[in-house]
Structures are given as C-alpha cells and as structure tokens.
Jmol script that loads the backbone (N, CA, C; Angstrom):
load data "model"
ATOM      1  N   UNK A   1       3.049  18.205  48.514  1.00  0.00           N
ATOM      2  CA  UNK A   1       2.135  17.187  48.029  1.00  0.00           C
ATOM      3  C   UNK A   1       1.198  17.763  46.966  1.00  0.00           C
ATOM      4  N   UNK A   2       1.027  19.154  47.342  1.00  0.00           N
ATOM      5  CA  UNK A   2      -0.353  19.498  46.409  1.00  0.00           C
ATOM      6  C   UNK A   2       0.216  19.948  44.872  1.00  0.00           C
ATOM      7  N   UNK A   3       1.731  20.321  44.673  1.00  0.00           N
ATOM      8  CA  UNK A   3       2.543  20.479  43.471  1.00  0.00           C
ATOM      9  C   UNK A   3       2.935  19.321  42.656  1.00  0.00           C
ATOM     10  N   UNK A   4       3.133  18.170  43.922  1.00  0.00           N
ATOM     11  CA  UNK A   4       2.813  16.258  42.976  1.00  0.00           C
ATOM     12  C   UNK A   4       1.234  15.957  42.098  1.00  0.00           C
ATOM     13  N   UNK A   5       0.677  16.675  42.989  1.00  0.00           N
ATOM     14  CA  UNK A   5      -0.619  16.372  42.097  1.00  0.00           C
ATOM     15  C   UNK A   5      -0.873  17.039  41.134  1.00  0.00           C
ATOM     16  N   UNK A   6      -0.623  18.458  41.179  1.00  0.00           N
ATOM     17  CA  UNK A   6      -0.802  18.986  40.099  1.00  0.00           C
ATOM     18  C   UNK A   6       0.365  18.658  38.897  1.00  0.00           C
ATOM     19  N   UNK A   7       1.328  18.311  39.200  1.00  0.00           N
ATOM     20  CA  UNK A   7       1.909  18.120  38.388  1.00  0.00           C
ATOM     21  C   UNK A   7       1.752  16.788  37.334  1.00  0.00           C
ATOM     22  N   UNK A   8       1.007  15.501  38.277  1.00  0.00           N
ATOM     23  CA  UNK A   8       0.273  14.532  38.089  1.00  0.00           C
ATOM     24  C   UNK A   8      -0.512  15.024  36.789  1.00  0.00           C
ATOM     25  N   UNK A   9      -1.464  15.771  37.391  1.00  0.00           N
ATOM     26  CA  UNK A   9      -2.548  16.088  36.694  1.00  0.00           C
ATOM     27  C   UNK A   9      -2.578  16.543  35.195  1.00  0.00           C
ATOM     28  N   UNK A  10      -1.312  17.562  35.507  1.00  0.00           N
ATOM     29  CA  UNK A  10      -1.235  18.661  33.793  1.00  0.00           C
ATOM     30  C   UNK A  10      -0.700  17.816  33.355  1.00  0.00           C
ATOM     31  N   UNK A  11       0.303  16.859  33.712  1.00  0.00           N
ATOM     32  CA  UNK A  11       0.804  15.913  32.645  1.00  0.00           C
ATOM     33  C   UNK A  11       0.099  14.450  32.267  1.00  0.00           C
ATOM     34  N   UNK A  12      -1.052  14.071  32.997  1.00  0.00           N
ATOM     35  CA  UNK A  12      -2.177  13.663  32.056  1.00  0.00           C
ATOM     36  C   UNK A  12      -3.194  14.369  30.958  1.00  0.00           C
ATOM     37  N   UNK A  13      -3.316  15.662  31.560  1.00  0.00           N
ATOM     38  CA  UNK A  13      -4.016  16.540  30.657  1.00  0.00           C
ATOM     39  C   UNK A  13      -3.170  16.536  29.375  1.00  0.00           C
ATOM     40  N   UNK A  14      -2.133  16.799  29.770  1.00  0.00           N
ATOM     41  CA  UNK A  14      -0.774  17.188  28.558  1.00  0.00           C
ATOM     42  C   UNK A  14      -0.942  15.786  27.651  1.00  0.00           C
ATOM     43  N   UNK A  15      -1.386  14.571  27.911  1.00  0.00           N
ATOM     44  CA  UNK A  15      -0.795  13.126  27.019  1.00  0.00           C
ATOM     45  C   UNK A  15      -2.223  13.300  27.013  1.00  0.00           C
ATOM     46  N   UNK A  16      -3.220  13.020  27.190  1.00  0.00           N
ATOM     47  CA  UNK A  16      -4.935  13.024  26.366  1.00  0.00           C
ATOM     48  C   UNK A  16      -4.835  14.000  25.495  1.00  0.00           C
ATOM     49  N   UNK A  17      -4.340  15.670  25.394  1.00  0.00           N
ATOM     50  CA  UNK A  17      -4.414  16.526  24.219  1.00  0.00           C
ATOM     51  C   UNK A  17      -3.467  16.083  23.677  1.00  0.00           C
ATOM     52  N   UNK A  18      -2.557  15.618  23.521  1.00  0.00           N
ATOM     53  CA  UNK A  18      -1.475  15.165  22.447  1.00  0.00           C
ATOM     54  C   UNK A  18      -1.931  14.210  22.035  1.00  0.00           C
ATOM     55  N   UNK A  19      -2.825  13.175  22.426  1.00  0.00           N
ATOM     56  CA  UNK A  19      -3.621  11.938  21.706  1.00  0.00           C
ATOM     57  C   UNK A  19      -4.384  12.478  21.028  1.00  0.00           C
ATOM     58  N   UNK A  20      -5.355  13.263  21.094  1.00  0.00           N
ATOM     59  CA  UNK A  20      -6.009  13.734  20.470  1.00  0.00           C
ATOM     60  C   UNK A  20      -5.531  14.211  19.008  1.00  0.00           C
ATOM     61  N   UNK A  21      -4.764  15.415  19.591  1.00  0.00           N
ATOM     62  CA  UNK A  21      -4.246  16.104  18.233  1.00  0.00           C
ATOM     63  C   UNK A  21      -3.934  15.095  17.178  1.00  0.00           C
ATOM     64  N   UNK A  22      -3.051  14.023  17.604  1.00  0.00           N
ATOM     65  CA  UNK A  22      -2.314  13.346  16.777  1.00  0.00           C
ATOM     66  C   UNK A  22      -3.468  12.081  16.148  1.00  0.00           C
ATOM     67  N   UNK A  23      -4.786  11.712  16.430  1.00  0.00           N
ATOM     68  CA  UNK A  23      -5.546  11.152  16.024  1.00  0.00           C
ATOM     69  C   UNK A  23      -6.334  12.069  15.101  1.00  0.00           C
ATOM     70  N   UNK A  24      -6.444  13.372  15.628  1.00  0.00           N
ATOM     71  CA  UNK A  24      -7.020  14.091  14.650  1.00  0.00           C
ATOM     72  C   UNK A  24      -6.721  14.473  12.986  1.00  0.00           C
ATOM     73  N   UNK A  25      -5.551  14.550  13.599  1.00  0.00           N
ATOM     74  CA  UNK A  25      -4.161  14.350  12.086  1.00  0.00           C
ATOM     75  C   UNK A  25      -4.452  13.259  11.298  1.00  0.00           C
ATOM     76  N   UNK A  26      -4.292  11.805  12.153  1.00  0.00           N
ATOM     77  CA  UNK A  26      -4.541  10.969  10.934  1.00  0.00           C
ATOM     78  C   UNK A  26      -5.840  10.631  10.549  1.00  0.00           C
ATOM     79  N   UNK A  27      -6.982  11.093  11.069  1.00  0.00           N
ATOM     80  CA  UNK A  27      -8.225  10.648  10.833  1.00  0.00           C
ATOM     81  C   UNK A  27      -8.293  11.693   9.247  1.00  0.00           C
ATOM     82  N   UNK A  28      -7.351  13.300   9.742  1.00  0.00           N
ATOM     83  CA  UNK A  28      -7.336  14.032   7.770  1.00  0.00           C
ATOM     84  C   UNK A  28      -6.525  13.602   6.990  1.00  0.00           C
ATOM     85  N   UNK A  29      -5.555  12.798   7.607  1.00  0.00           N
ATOM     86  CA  UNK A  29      -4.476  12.135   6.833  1.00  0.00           C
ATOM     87  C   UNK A  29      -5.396  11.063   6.024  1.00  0.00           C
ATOM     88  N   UNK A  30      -6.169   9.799   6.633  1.00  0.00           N
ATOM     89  CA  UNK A  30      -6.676   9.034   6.341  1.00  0.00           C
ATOM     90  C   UNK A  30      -7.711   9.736   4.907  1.00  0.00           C
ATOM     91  N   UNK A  31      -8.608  10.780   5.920  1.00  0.00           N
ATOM     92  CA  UNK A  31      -9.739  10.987   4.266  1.00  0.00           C
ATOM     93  C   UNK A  31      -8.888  10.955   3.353  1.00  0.00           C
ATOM     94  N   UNK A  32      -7.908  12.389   3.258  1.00  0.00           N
ATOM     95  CA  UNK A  32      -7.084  12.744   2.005  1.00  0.00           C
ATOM     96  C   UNK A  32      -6.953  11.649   1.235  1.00  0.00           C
ATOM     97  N   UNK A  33      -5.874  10.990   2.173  1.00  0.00           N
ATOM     98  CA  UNK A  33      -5.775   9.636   1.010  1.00  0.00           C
ATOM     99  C   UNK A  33      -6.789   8.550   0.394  1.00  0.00           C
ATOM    100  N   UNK A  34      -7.999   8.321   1.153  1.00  0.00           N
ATOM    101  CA  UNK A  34      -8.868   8.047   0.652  1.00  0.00           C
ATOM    102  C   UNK A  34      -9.632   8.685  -0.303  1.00  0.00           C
ATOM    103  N   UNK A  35      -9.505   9.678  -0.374  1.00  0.00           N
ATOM    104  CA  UNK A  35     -10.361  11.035  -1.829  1.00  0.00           C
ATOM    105  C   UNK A  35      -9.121  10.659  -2.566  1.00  0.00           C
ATOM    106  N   UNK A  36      -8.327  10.970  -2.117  1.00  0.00           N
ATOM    107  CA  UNK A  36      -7.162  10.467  -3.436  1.00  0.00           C
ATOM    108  C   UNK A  36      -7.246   9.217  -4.501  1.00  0.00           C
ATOM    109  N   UNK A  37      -7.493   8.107  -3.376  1.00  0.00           N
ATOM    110  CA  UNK A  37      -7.425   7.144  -4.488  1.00  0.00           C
ATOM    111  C   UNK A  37      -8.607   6.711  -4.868  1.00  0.00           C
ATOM    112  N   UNK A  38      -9.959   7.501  -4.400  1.00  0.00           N
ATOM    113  CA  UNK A  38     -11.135   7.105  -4.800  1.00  0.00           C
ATOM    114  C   UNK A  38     -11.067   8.165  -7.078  1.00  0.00           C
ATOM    115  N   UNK A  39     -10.151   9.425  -6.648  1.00  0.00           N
ATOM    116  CA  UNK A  39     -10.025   9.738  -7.752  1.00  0.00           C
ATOM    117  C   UNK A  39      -9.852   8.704  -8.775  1.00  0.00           C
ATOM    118  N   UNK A  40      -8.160   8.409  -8.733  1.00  0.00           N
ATOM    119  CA  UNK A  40      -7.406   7.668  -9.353  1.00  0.00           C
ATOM    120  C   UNK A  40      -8.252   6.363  -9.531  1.00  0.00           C
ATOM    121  N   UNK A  41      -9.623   5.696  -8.434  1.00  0.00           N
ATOM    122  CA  UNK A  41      -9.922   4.456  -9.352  1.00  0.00           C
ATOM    123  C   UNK A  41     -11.311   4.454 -10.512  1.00  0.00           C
ATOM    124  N   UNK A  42     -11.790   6.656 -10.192  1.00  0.00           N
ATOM    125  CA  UNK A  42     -12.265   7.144 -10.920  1.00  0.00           C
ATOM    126  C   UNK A  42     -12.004   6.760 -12.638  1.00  0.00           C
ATOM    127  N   UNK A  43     -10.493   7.719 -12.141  1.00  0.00           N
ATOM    128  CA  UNK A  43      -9.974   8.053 -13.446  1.00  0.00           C
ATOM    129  C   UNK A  43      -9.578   6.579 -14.548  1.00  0.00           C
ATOM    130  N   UNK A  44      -9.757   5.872 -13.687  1.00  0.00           N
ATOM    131  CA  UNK A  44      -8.982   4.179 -14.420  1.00  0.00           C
ATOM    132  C   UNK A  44     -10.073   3.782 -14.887  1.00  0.00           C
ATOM    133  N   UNK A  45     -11.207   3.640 -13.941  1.00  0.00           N
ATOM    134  CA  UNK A  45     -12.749   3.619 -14.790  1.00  0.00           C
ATOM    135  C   UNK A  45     -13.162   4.091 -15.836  1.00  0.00           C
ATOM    136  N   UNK A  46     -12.527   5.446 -16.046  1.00  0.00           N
ATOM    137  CA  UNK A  46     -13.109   6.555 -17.019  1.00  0.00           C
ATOM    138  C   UNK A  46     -11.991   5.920 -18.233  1.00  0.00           C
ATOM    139  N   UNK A  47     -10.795   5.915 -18.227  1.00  0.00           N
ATOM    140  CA  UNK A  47      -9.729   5.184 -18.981  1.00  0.00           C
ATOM    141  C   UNK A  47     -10.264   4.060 -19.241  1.00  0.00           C
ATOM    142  N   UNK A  48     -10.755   2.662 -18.852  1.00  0.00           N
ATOM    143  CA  UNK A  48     -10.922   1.772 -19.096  1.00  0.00           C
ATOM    144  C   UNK A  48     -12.559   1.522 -19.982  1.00  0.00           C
ATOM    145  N   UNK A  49     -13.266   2.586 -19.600  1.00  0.00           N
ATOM    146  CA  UNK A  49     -14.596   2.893 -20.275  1.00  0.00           C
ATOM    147  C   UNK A  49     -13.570   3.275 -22.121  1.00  0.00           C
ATOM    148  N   UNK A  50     -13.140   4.142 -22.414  1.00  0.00           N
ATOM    149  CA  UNK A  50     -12.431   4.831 -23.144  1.00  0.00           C
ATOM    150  C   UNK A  50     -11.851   4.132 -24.208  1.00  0.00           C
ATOM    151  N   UNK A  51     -11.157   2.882 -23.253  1.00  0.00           N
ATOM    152  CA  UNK A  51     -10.491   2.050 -24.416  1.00  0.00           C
ATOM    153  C   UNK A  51     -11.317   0.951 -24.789  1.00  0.00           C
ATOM    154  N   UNK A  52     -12.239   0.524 -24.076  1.00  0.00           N
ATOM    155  CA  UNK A  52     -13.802  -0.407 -24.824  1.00  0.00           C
ATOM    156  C   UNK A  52     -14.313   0.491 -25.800  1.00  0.00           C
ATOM    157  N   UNK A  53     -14.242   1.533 -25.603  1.00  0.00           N
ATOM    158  CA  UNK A  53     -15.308   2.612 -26.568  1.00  0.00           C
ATOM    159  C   UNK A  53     -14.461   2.161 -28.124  1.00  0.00           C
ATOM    160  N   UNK A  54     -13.131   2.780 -27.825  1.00  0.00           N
ATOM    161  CA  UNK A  54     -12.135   2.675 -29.045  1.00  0.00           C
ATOM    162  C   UNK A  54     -11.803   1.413 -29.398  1.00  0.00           C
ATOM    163  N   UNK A  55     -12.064   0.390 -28.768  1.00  0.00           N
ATOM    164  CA  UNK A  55     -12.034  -1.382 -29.543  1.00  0.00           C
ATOM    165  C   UNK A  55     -13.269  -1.603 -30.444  1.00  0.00           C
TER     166      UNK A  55
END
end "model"
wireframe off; spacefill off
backbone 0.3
color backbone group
C-alpha cells in the first residue's frame, strides 16, 4: 500500500513539474515573439515616417 502511494504521489509531482516547465517555455516563447514584432511594427513606423519625409 505504502509503494501505491508513493507512487501516486511522484507521479503527481512528476505532471505539476512538467506543467510548469512547459508554461515556462511558452510564457519565453510568448515575450520573444512579442519583442519581435514590437520591432518589425517599429521598423514600419520608421519606414512609413521615411516615405512622408520623401513625398
């Protein structure tokens, strides 16, 4: 009985750290791509400033 529980146990421990990890991932997945395209609507700003200048 006391090897059911533990076995219970590590394999809840085991699925909360694998939630974790894998939320942790996309929460850097998420910034990245958010710095990413905060660049790119930088750079379209800076482009679109650029070609008013030159009209």
């Amino acid at each position: 009985m006391f090897l059911a529980w533990l076995m219970t146990i590590s394999l809840f421990l085991t699925c909360i750290y694998t939630t974790i990890v894998i939320f942790d991932r996309l929460k850097e997945r998420d910034a990245s791509d958010l710095a990413q395209l905060q660049v790119q609507l930088e750079k379209m700003g800076m482009d679109h400033k650029q070609m008013k200048q030159a009209m």
